[in-house]
C-alpha positions in Angstrom: 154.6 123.8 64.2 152.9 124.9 60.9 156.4 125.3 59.5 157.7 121.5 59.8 154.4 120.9 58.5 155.1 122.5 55.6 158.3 121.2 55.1 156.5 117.7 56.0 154.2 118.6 53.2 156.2 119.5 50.1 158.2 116.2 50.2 157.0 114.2 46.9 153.8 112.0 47.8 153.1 114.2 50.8 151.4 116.4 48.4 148.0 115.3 48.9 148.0 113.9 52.2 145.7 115.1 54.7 146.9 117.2 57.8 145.0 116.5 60.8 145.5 118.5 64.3 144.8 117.5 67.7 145.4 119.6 70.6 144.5 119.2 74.3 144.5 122.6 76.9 146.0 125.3 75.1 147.9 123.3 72.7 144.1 122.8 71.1 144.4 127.3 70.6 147.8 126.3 69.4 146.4 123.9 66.7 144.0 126.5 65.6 146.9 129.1 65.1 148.7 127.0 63.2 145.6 126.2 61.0 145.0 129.5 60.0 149.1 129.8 59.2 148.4 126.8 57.2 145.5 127.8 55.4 147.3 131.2 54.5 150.1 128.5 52.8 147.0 127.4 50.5 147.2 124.1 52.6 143.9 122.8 54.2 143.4 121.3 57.4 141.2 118.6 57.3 140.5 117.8 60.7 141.2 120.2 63.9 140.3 118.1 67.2 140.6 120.3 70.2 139.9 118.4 73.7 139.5 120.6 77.1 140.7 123.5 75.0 139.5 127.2 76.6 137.6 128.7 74.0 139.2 132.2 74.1 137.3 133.1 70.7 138.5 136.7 70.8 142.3 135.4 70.5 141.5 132.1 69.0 139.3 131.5 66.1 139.9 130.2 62.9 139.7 132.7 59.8 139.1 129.5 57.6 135.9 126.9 57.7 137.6 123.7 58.7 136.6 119.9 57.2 135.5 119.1 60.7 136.2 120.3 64.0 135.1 118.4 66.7 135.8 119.8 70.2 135.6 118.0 73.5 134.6 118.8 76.7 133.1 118.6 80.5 131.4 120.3 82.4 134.0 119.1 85.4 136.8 120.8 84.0 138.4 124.1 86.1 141.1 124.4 84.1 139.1 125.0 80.8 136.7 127.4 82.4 139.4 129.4 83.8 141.0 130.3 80.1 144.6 128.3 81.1 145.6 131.1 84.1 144.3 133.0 87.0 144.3 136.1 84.5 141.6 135.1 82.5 139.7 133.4 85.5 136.0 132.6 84.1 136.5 134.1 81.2 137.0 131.4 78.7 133.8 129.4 77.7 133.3 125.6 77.1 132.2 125.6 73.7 133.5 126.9 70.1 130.8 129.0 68.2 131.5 127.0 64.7 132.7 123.5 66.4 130.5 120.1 66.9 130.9 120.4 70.7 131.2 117.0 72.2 130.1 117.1 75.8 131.8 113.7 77.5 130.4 113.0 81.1 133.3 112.1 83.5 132.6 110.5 87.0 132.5 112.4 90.8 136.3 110.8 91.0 137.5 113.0 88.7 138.3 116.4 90.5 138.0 119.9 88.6 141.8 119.4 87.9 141.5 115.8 87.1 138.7 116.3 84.5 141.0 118.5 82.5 143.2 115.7 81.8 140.5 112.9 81.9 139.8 113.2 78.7 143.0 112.9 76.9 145.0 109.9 78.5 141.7 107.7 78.5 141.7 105.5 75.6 138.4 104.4 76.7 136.9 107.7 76.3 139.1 108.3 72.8 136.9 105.1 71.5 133.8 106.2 73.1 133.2 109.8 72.2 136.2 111.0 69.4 136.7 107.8 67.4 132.9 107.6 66.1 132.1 110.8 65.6 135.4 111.0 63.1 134.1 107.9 61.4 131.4 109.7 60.3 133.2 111.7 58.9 136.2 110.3 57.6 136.5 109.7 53.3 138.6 107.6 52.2 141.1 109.0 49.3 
């Protein structure tokens, strides 16, 4: 990933644009791997969102401070708790140490397997709990 980014990057009036990663389950450990690649390249990330991503800090952290790295969760979730397979059963954590940790509140329909994914394919909860907070954030170039 952090390679076609790259090449992504050095076509003219790419230059300056800002890279922004979002990642859901693992894919959000993925997105901070390919951060730190990135940030070895001398190219920023501005943005890292990570959503029901097992924070395995020990494997995944990133070596760089980030523009903004907002990380969502609940409390619902199995598959986040349990680190993404039985191997690592309780031993991944909800919360990144240098993330704003975004706790979203998903209702008793939502299974412990269902509330992985809830948060993800619901454009609702996009609008409700991601969208702002990046607002307040977000400059303008």
């Amino acid at each position: 990933m952090a390679s076609e980014i790259m090449n992504w990057r050095s076509i003219k009036g790419n230059e300056k644009k800002p890279i922004r990663l979002i990642g859901h389950s693992h894919g959000g450990n993925v997105a901070i791997l390919t951060a730190n690649v990135l940030e070895h390249e001398g190219i920023q990330v501005e943005t890292l969102v990570t959503i029901a991503t097992p924070a395995r800090e020990l494997e995944y952290y990133l070596e760089y401070p980030m523009g903004q790295h907002p990380h969502v969760y609940n409390e619902r979730d199995a598959v986040q708790v349990n680190g993404g397979y039985e191997g690592l059963l309780f031993k991944a954590k909800r919360e990144f140490t240098n993330a704003a940790n975004i706790k979203i509140e998903v209702g008793d329909e939502y299974d412990p397997i269902a509330a992985h994914s809830a948060m993800h394919s619901s454009v609702e909860m996009w609008k409700k709990y991601i969208t702002p907070y990046l607002a307040d954030f977000y400059v303008k170039p």
